[in-house]
C-alpha positions in Angstrom: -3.0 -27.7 -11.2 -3.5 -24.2 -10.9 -3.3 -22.5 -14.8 -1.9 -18.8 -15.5 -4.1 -17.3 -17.7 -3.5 -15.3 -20.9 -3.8 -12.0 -19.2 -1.3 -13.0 -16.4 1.2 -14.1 -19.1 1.4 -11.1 -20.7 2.1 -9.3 -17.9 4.5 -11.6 -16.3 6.0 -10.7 -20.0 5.8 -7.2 -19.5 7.3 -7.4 -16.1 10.3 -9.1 -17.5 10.7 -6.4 -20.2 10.7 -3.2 -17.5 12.8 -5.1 -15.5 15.6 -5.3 -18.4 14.9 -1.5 -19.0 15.1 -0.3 -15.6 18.1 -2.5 -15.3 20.2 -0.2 -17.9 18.9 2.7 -16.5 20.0 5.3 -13.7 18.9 4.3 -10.0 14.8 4.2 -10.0 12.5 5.9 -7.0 9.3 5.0 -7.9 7.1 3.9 -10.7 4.1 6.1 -12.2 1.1 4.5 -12.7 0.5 4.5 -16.6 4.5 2.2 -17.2 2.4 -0.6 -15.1 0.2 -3.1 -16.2 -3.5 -3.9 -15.4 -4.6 -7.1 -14.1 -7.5 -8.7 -16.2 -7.5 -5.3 -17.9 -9.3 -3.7 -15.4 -7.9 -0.2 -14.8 -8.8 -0.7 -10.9 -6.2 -3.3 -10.6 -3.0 -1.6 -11.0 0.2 -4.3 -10.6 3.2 -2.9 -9.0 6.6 -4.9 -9.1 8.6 -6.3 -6.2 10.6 -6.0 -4.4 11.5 -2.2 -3.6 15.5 -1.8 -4.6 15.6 0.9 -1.8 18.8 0.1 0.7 16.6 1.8 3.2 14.2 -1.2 3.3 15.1 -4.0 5.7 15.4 -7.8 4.5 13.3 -9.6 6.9 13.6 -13.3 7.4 10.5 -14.2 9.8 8.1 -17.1 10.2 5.7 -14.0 11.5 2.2 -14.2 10.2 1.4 -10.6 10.3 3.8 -8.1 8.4 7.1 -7.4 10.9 7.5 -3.7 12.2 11.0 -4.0 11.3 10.0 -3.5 7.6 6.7 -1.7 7.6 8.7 1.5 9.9 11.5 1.0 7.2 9.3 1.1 4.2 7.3 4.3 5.7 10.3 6.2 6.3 11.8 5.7 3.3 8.5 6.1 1.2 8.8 9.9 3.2 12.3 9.9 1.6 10.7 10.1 -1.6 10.4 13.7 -3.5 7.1 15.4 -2.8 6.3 13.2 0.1 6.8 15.2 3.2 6.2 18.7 4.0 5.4 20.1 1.0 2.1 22.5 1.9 1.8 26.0 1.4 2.0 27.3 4.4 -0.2 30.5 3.7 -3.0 28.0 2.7 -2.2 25.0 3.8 -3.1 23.1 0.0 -0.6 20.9 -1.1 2.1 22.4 -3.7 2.3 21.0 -7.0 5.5 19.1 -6.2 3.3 17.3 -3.4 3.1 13.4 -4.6 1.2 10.2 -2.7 2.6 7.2 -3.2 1.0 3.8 -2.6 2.8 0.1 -2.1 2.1 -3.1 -0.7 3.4 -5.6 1.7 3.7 -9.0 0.8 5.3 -12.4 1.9 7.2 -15.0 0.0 8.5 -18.3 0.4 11.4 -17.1 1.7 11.3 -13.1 3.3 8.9 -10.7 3.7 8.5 -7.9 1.0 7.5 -4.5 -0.2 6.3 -3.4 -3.8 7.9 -0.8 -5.5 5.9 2.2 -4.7 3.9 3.8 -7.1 2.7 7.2 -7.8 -0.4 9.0 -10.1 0.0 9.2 -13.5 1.8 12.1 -14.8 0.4 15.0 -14.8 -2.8 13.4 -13.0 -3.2 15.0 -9.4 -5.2 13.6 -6.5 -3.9 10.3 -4.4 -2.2 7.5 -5.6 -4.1 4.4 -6.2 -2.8 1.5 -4.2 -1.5 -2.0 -6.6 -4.8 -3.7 -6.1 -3.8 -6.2 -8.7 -1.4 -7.4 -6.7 2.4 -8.3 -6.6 4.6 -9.2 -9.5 7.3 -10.4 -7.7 10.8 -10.8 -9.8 11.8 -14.5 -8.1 7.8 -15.8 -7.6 5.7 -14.0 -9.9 2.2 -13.2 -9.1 0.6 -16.0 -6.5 1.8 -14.2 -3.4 -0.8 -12.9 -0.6 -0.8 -9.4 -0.4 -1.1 -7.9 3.8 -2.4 -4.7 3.0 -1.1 -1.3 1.5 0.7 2.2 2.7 0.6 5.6 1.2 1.8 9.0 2.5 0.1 11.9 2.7 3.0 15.3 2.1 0.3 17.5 4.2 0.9 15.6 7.1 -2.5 14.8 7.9 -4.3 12.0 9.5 -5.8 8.9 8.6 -8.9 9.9 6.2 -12.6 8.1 5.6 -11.1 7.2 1.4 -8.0 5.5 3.7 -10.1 3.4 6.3 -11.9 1.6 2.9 -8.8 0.2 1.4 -8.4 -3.7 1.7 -6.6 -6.4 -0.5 -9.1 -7.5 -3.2 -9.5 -11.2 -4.4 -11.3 -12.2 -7.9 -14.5 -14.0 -7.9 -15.8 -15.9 -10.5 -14.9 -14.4 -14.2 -15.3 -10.9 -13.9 -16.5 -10.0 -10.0 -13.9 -8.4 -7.8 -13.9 -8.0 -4.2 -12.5 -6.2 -1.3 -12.0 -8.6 1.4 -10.4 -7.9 5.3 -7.5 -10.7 5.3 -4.5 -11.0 3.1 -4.7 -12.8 -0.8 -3.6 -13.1 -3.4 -5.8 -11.6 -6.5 -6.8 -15.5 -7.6 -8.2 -15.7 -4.5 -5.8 -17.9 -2.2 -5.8 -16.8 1.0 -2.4 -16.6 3.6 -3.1 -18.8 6.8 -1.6 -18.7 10.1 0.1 -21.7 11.7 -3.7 -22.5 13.4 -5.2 -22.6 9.7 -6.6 -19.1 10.2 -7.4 -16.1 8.1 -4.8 -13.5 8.7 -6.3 -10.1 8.8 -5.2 -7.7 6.9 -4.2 -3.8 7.9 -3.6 -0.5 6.4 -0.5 1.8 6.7 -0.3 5.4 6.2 3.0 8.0 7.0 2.4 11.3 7.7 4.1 14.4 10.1 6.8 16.7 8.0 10.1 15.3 7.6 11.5 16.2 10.6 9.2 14.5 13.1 7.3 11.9 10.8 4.2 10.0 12.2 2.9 6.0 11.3 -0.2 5.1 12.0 -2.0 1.7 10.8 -5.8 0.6 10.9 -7.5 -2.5 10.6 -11.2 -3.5 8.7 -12.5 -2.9 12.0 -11.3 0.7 12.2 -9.0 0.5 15.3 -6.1 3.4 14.4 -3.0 2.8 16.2 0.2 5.2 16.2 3.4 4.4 16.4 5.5 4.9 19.4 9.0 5.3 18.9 10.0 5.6 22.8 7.8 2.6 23.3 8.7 1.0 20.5 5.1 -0.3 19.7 1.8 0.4 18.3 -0.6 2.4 20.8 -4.5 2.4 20.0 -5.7 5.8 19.3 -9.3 5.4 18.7 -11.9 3.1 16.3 -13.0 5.1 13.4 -15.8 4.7 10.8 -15.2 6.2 6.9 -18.1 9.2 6.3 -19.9 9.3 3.3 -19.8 12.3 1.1 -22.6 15.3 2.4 -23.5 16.1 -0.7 -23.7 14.3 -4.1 -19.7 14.8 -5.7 -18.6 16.3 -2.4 -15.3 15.1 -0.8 -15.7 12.5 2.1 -15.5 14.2 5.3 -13.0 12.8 8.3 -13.6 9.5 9.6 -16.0 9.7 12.7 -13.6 8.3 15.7 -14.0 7.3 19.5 -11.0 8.4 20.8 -9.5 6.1 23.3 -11.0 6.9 27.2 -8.5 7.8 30.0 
């Protein structure tokens, strides 16, 4: 029989506590990074909550075994929604301003629906990107055993996907202390989702981009193949296969991925 550990029950505490805070408050956006709990107390593994109270997101109801468009283009346009998140560059210098905010969730599946986490943003006055819930899901009907399918983000300069984006996978715990990125979707314990052929299910990366007024998608997978989404089309089309750079030079930013663009 599987056991929840210490760790897990205090959080599953915790997450019952901010939900009957947040329940007697004003309507919620977002959550900031330092309300949320860490799993195992590593400060790596942020835990978000779920689902997103947003009646932008669609309820989807599929037997699907990858993550429906239906609620991945709903959850990216209404993370764009969000303050900070869209078009909010100087345009003189093209930096981002100070109101300009990432925010990170992740997409999940239930026993019953498809979900998304709430989305959750730096700690306060801490700048830079958000850091995506690698601690998983704590869901408010099924706790924390759920497989997480990968995580979104935004970026409000509306730039492309970057080398930092192409690196982030759902991570999986092994033995006591060693976590690891892996390229299909689980849970943190370690318990894989399977398809209806017993497979591994891979998992992808989502990012929204574009100013508010003409917004782009775009998704990836561990093998680097960036697709955009086609609204016209109505589907996914392959842009190129793109490899993360390392840094030139040692504390130096990491450069944009190194692509081969799709031939004509």
């Amino acid at each position: 029989m599987f056991r929840i550990s210490a760790e897990r029950q205090k959080i599953a505490l915790l997450g019952a506590v901010l939900s009957l805070v947040f329940a007697c408050a004003g309507p919620r956006l977002y959550f900031v990074g330092n309300e949320l709990p860490r799993l195992d107390g590593n400060p790596a593994l942020l835990v978000a909550p779920g689902p997103w109270k947003n009646k932008s997101v669609v309820a989807v109801y599929s037997e699907a075994s990858h993550v429906p468009d239906d609620l991945v283009l709903s959850a990216l346009s209404a993370l764009m929604a969000l303050p900070g998140a869209a078009s909010a560059c100087d345009p003189l210098t093209g930096r981002p301003r100070p109101d300009a905010t990432e925010y990170c969730l992740a997409f999940y599946k239930t026993p019953e629906d498809w979900r998304v986490s709430w989305p959750v943003r730096n700690m306060t006055g801490q700048p830079g990107s958000c850091n995506p819930p690698l601690g998983g899901v704590l869901d408010e009907d099924f706790g924390m055993e759920l497989p997480v399918f990968g995580f979104a983000h935004n970026h409000p300069c509306g730039t492309q996907v970057s080398s930092q984006d192409l690196k982030v996978f759902p991570v999986m715990k092994l033995g006591e202390s060693q976590w690891t990125m892996v390229e299909y979707a689980v849970s943190p314990s370690g318990r894989p989702a399977l398809d209806d052929r017993g497979q591994l299910i891979p998992a992808w990366g989502w990012l929204a981009s574009g100013h508010r007024d003409e917004l782009r998608f775009y998704k990836w997978n561990p093998s680097g193949a960036v697709f955009q989404w086609e609204q016209g089309e109505r589907g996914w089309r392959f842009l190129a296969t793109c490899i993360p750079q390392l840094p030139s030079t040692l504390g130096g930013g990491l450069p944009p991925p190194k692509c081969t663009r799709e031939s004509n």
